[in-house]
C-alpha positions in Angstrom: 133.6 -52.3 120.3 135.9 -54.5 122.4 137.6 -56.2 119.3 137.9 -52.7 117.6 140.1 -51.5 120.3 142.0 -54.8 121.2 142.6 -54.2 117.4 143.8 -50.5 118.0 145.8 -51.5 120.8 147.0 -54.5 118.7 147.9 -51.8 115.9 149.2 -49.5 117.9 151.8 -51.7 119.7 153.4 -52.7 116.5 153.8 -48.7 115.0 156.0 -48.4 118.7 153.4 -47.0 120.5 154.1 -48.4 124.1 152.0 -45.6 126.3 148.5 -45.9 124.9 147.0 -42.6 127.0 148.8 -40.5 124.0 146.5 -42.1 121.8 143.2 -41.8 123.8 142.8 -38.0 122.9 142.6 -38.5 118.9 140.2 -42.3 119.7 137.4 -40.1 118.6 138.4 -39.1 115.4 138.2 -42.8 114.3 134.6 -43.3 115.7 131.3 -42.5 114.2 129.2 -39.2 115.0 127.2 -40.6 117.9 130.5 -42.2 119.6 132.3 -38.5 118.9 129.3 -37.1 120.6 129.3 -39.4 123.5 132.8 -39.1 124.1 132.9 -35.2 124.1 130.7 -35.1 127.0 132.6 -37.6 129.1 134.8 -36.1 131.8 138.4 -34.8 131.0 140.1 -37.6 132.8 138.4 -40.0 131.3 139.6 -38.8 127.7 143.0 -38.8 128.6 143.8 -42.3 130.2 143.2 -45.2 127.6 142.2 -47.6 130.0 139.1 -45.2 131.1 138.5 -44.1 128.1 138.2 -47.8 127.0 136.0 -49.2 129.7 133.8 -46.1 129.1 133.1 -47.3 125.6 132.7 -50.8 126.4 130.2 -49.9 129.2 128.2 -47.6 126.6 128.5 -49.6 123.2 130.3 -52.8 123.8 128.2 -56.1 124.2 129.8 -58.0 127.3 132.6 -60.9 126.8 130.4 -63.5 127.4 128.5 -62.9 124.7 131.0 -61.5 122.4 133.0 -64.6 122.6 129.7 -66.6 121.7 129.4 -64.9 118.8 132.8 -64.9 117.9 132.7 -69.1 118.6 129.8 -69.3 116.7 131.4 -67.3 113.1 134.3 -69.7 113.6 132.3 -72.8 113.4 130.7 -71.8 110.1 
Protein backbone atom coordinates (compact mmCIF):
# COMPACT_ATOMS: atom_id res chain seq x y z
CA UNK A 1 0.00 0.00 0.00
CA UNK A 2 2.69 2.45 0.86
CA UNK A 3 4.59 2.09 -2.55
CA UNK A 4 1.15 2.29 -4.42
CA UNK A 5 0.58 5.70 -3.10
CA UNK A 6 4.31 7.10 -3.00
CA UNK A 7 3.67 5.98 -6.66
CA UNK A 8 0.35 8.04 -6.94
CA UNK A 9 1.87 10.87 -5.27
CA UNK A 10 5.02 10.27 -7.56
CA UNK A 11 2.43 10.36 -10.61
CA UNK A 12 0.55 12.86 -9.58
CA UNK A 13 3.42 15.48 -9.04
CA UNK A 14 4.53 15.05 -12.58
CA UNK A 15 0.71 15.62 -14.36
CA UNK A 16 1.05 19.27 -12.04
CA UNK A 17 -0.79 18.19 -9.40
CA UNK A 18 0.90 20.20 -6.42
CA UNK A 19 -2.22 19.99 -3.68
CA UNK A 20 -2.75 16.29 -3.23
CA UNK A 21 -6.23 16.70 -0.95
CA UNK A 22 -7.94 17.33 -4.58
CA UNK A 23 -7.05 13.95 -5.32
CA UNK A 24 -7.96 12.16 -2.01
CA UNK A 25 -11.80 12.19 -2.90
CA UNK A 26 -11.51 10.03 -6.32
CA UNK A 27 -8.38 7.59 -4.28
CA UNK A 28 -11.19 5.10 -4.07
CA UNK A 29 -12.01 4.73 -7.43
CA UNK A 30 -8.53 3.23 -8.06
CA UNK A 31 -8.81 0.69 -5.13
CA UNK A 32 -10.39 -2.69 -5.00
CA UNK A 33 -13.98 -3.38 -3.50
CA UNK A 34 -12.96 -4.07 0.10
CA UNK A 35 -10.64 -0.79 0.19
CA UNK A 36 -13.84 1.28 -1.53
CA UNK A 37 -15.77 -0.23 1.27
CA UNK A 38 -13.36 0.60 3.98
CA UNK A 39 -12.93 3.99 2.91
CA UNK A 40 -16.64 4.92 2.64
CA UNK A 41 -17.16 4.35 6.16
CA UNK A 42 -14.19 6.43 7.26
CA UNK A 43 -14.99 9.98 8.57
CA UNK A 44 -15.53 12.91 6.11
CA UNK A 45 -12.26 14.63 7.08
CA UNK A 46 -10.36 11.93 6.65
CA UNK A 47 -11.47 11.55 2.86
CA UNK A 48 -10.74 14.86 2.10
CA UNK A 49 -7.08 15.52 3.37
CA UNK A 50 -4.50 13.22 1.54
CA UNK A 51 -2.28 12.89 4.28
CA UNK A 52 -5.15 11.32 6.55
CA UNK A 53 -6.50 9.66 4.10
CA UNK A 54 -3.05 8.07 3.43
CA UNK A 55 -2.07 7.16 6.99
CA UNK A 56 -5.58 5.60 7.29
CA UNK A 57 -4.73 3.09 4.62
CA UNK A 58 -1.45 2.38 5.67
CA UNK A 59 -2.72 1.71 9.28
CA UNK A 60 -5.50 -0.68 7.76
CA UNK A 61 -3.67 -2.39 4.74
CA UNK A 62 -0.08 -1.31 4.60
CA UNK A 63 2.70 -3.65 6.18
CA UNK A 64 5.06 -1.23 8.25
CA UNK A 65 8.41 0.26 6.67
CA UNK A 66 10.46 -1.91 8.39
CA UNK A 67 9.37 -4.65 6.92
CA UNK A 68 8.45 -3.31 3.62
CA UNK A 69 11.93 -2.14 3.02
CA UNK A 70 13.07 -5.80 3.94
CA UNK A 71 11.22 -7.08 1.43
CA UNK A 72 11.97 -4.61 -0.97
CA UNK A 73 16.03 -5.26 -0.07
CA UNK A 74 15.49 -8.68 -0.39
CA UNK A 75 13.74 -8.50 -4.44
CA UNK A 76 16.78 -6.36 -5.22
CA UNK A 77 19.25 -8.84 -4.22
CA UNK A 78 17.77 -11.48 -6.47
Amino acid sequence: MRVWLTDFEHHAKLHGVNNLDLCARYLANYMPQDIQNWLSRRAPPILAKWTLMKEALIGRFGISEEIDNKRRLKDLKR
